[in-house]
C-alpha positions as CSV (number, residue, x, y, z in Angstrom):
1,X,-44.5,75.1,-30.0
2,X,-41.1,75.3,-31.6
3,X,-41.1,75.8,-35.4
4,X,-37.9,75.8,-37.0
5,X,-36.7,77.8,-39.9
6,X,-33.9,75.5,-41.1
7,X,-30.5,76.7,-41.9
8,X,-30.8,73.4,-44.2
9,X,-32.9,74.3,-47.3
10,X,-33.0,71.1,-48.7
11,X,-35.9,70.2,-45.8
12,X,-38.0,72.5,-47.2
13,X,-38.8,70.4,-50.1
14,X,-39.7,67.1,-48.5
15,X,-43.1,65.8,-48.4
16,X,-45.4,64.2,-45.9
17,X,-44.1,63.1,-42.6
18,X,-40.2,62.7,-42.1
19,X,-39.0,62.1,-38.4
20,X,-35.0,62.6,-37.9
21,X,-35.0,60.2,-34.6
22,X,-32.3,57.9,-33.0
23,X,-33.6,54.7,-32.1
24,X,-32.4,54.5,-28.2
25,X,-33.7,58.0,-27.8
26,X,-36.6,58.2,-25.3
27,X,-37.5,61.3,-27.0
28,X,-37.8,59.7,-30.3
29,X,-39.6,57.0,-29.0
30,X,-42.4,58.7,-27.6
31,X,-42.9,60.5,-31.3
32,X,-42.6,57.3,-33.2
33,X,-45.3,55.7,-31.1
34,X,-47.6,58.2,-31.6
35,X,-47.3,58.0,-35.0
36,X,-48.0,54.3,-35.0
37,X,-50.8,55.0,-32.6
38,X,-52.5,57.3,-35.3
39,X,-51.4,54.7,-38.1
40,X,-49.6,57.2,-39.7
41,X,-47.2,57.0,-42.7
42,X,-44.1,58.5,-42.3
43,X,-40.3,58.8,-43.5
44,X,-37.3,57.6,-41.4
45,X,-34.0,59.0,-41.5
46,X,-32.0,57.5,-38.6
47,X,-29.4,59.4,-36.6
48,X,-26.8,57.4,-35.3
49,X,-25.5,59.2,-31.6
50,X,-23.1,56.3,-31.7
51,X,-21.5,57.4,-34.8
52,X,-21.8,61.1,-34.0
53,X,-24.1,61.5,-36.9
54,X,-26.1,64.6,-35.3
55,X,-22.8,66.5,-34.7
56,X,-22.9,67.8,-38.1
57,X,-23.4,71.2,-40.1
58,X,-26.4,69.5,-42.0
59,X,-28.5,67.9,-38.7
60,X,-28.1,71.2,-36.5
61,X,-29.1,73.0,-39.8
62,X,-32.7,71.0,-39.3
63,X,-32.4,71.1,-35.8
64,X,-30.5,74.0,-34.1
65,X,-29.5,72.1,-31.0
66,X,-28.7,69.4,-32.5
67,X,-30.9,66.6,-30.9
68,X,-33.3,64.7,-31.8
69,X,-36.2,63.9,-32.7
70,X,-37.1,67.0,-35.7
71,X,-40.6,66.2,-37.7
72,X,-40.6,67.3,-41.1
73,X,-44.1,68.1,-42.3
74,X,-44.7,69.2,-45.9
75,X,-41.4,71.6,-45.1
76,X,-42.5,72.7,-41.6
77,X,-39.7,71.6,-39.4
78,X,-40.8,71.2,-35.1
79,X,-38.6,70.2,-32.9
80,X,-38.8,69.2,-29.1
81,X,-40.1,66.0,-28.8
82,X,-43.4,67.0,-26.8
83,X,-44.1,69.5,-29.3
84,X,-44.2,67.5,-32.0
85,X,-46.8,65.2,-30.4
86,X,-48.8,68.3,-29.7
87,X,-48.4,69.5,-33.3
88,X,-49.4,65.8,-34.5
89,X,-52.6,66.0,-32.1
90,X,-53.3,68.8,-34.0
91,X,-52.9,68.0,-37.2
92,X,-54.1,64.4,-37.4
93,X,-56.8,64.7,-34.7
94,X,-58.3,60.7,-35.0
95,X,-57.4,58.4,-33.5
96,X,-57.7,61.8,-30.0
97,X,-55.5,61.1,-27.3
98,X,-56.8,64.0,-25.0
99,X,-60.0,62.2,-24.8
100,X,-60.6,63.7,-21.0
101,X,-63.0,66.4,-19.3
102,X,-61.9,69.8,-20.3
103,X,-61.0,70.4,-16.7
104,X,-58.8,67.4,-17.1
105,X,-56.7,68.6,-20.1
106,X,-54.2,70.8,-18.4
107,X,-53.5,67.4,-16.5
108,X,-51.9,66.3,-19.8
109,X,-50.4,69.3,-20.5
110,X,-48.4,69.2,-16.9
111,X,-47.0,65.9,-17.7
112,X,-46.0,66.5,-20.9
113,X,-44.3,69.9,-19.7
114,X,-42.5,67.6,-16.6
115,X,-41.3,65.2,-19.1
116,X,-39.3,68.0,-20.5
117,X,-38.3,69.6,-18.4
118,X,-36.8,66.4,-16.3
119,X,-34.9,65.4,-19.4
120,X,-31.8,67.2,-19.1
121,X,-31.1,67.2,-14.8
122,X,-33.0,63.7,-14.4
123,X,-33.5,61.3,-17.1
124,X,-30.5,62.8,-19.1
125,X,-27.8,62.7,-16.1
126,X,-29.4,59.2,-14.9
127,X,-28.5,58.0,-18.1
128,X,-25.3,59.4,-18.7
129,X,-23.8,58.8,-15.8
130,X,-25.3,54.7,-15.5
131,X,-24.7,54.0,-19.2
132,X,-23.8,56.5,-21.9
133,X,-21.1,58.2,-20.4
134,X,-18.6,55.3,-21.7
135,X,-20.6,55.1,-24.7
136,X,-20.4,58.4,-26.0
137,X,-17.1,59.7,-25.5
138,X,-16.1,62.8,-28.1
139,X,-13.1,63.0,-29.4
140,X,-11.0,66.2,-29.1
141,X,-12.3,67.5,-32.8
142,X,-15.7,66.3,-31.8
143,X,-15.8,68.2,-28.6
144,X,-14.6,71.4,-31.0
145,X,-17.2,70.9,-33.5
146,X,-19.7,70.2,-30.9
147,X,-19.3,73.5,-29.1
148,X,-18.8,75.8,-32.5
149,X,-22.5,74.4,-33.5
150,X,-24.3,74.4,-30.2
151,X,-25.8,78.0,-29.0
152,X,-28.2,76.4,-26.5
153,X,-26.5,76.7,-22.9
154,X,-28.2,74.1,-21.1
155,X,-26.7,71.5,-23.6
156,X,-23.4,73.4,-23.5
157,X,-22.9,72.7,-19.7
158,X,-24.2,69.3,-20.0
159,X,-21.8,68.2,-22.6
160,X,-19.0,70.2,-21.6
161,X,-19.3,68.4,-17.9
162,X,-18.5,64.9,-19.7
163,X,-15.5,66.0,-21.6
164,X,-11.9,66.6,-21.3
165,X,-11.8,63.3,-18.6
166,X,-14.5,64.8,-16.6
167,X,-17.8,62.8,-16.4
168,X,-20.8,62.9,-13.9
169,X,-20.5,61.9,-10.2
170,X,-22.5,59.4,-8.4
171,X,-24.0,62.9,-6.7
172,X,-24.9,64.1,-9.8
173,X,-26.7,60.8,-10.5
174,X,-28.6,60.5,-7.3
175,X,-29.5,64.5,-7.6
176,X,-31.1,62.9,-11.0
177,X,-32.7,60.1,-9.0
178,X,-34.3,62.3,-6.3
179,X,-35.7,64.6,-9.1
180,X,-37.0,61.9,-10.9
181,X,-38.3,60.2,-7.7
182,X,-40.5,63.2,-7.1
183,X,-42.2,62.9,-10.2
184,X,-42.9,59.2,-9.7
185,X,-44.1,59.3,-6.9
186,X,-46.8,61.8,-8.2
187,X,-47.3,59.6,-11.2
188,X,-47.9,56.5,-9.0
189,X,-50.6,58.6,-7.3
190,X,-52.2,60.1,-10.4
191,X,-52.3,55.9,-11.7
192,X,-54.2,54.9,-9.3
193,X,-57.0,57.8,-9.8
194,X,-58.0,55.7,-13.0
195,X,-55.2,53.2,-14.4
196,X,-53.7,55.9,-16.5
197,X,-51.6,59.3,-15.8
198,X,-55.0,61.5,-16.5
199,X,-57.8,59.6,-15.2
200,X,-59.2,56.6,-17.2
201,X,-58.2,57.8,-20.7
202,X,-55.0,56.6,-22.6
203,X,-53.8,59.9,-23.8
204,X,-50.2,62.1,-25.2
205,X,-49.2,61.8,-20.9
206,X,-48.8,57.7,-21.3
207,X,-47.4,58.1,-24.3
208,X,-44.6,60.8,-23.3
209,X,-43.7,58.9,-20.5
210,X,-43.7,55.4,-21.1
211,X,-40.7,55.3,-23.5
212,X,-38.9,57.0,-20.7
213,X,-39.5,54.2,-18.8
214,X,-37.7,52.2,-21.3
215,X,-35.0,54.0,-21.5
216,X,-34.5,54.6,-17.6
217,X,-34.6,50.5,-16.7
218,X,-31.6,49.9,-19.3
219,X,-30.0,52.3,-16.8
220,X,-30.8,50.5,-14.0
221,X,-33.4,52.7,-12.5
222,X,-35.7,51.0,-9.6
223,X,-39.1,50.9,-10.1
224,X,-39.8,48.7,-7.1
225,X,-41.6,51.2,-5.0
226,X,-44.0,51.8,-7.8
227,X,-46.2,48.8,-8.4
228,X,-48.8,51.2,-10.3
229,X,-46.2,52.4,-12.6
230,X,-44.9,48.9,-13.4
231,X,-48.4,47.4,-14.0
232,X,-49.1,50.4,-16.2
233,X,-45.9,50.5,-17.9
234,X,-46.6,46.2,-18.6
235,X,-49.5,47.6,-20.3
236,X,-48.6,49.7,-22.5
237,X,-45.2,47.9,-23.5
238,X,-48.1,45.4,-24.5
239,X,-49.3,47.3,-27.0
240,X,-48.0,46.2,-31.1
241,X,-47.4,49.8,-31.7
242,X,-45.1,50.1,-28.6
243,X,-43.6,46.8,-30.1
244,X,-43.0,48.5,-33.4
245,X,-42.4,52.1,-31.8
246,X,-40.0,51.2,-29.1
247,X,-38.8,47.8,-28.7
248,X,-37.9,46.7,-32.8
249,X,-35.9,50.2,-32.7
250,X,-34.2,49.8,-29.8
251,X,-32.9,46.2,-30.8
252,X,-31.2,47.8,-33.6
253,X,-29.0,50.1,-31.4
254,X,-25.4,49.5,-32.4
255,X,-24.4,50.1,-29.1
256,X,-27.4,47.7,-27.3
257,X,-27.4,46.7,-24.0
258,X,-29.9,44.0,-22.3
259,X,-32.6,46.0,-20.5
260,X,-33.8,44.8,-17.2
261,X,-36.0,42.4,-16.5
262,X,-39.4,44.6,-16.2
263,X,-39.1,45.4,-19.9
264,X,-39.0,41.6,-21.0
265,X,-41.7,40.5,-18.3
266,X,-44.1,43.3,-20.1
267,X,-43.3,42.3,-23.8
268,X,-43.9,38.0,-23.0
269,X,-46.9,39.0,-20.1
């Protein structure tokens, strides 16, 4: 689990539960839908990606890559997205959402691992290279400050790939495909074991994946060979707290763009 010792004191002092989040973020989703799962009150302090608002002394003082989402617990700062719902599971144990056999749980710890791991080569280049690519263009200062804050390299070769006039290639995007294809295909197997991605419990797996989902049919992604993952994904998208969590955020995006037509079929099914 990654704790953070901020380079920005002024976290230190906050109380109760803040989430620094960006409301398009897949990432960020699947955090603020586990908080509304467990009906939990917390802080919001939006980060606009549009506006750059995470390229800045003061976020990658909170979080040292620079990404969201970063939970802020009575001055405990975790980052990684996954980790945070982990450290939430933790702390807040009821409502459980690990509520399989014990020779089940490393089921839920595999797809939470995939769904990080995936984010940068799969849903990350999808993404970038179907939609945000002409969204998120850096300027040449941008670009500068971008690369004199951020340490990790992964990021470093992602971002530095769309810059300059360089952006990713249709290869790149159907290497991302292929990845993410081989994932699905194991989800859409592990569905059918018992409606959900471990057996027949709703647990941290649906809820780390189905925002990226969300965020993969705005990009275009077909889902067509995967009846199991649509009908699950209709469920869950069903749910008020995925309402709340996913969609209402989303809507606000200043740079929104209609999502596909899975998405609208779950929320009026």
């Amino acid at each position: 689990m990654v704790v953070v010792v901020p380079a920005n004191a002024s976290v230190l002092d906050l109380n109760g539960l803040h989430l620094y989040h960006a409301n398009r973020s897949n990432c960020s989703a699947r955090v603020r839908l586990l908080l509304e799962e467990k009906e939990l009150d917390w802080t919001s302090h939006h980060i606009d990606l549009g506006g750059k608002e995470n390229i800045s002394e003061e976020y990658f003082g909170i979080n040292p890559k620079g990404v969201v989402p970063a939970l802020v617990h009575d001055g405990t700062v975790i980052t990684e997205s996954n980790d945070i719902l982990l450290y939430l599971e933790e702390k807040f144990p009821q409502p459980g959402f690990r509520a399989v056999s014990s020779d089940r749980q490393s089921e839920i710890d595999y797809w939470l691992k995939m769904s990080g791991d995936l984010h940068i080569p799969g849903i990350k280049t999808f993404q970038y290279y179907k939609l945000n690519a002409a969204l998120l263009e850096k300027t040449d200062e941008e670009l500068a400050l971008y690369r004199r804050l951020q340490s990790d390299p992964d990021l470093l070769a992602f971002h530095d790939k769309h810059s300059e006039g360089r952006s990713f290639s249709e290869a790149d995007a159907d290497a991302a495909s292929a990845l993410l294809d081989e994932y699905f295909e194991k989800q859409e197997r592990a569905i059918a074991d018992g409606g959900w991605l471990v057996g027949a419990s709703y647990t941290l797996a649906d809820i780390s994946w189905s925002p990226t989902v969300t965020t993969l049919l705005a990009g275009g992604f077909d889902f067509g060979r995967y009846p199991n993952i649509q009908e699950w994904y209709a469920r869950i998208s069903r749910r008020p707290q995925f309402e709340k969590a996913v969609f209402e955020w989303r809507n606000q995006a200043t740079y929104a763009v209609t999502d596909p037509t899975i998405a609208g079929a779950a929320k009026t099914a």
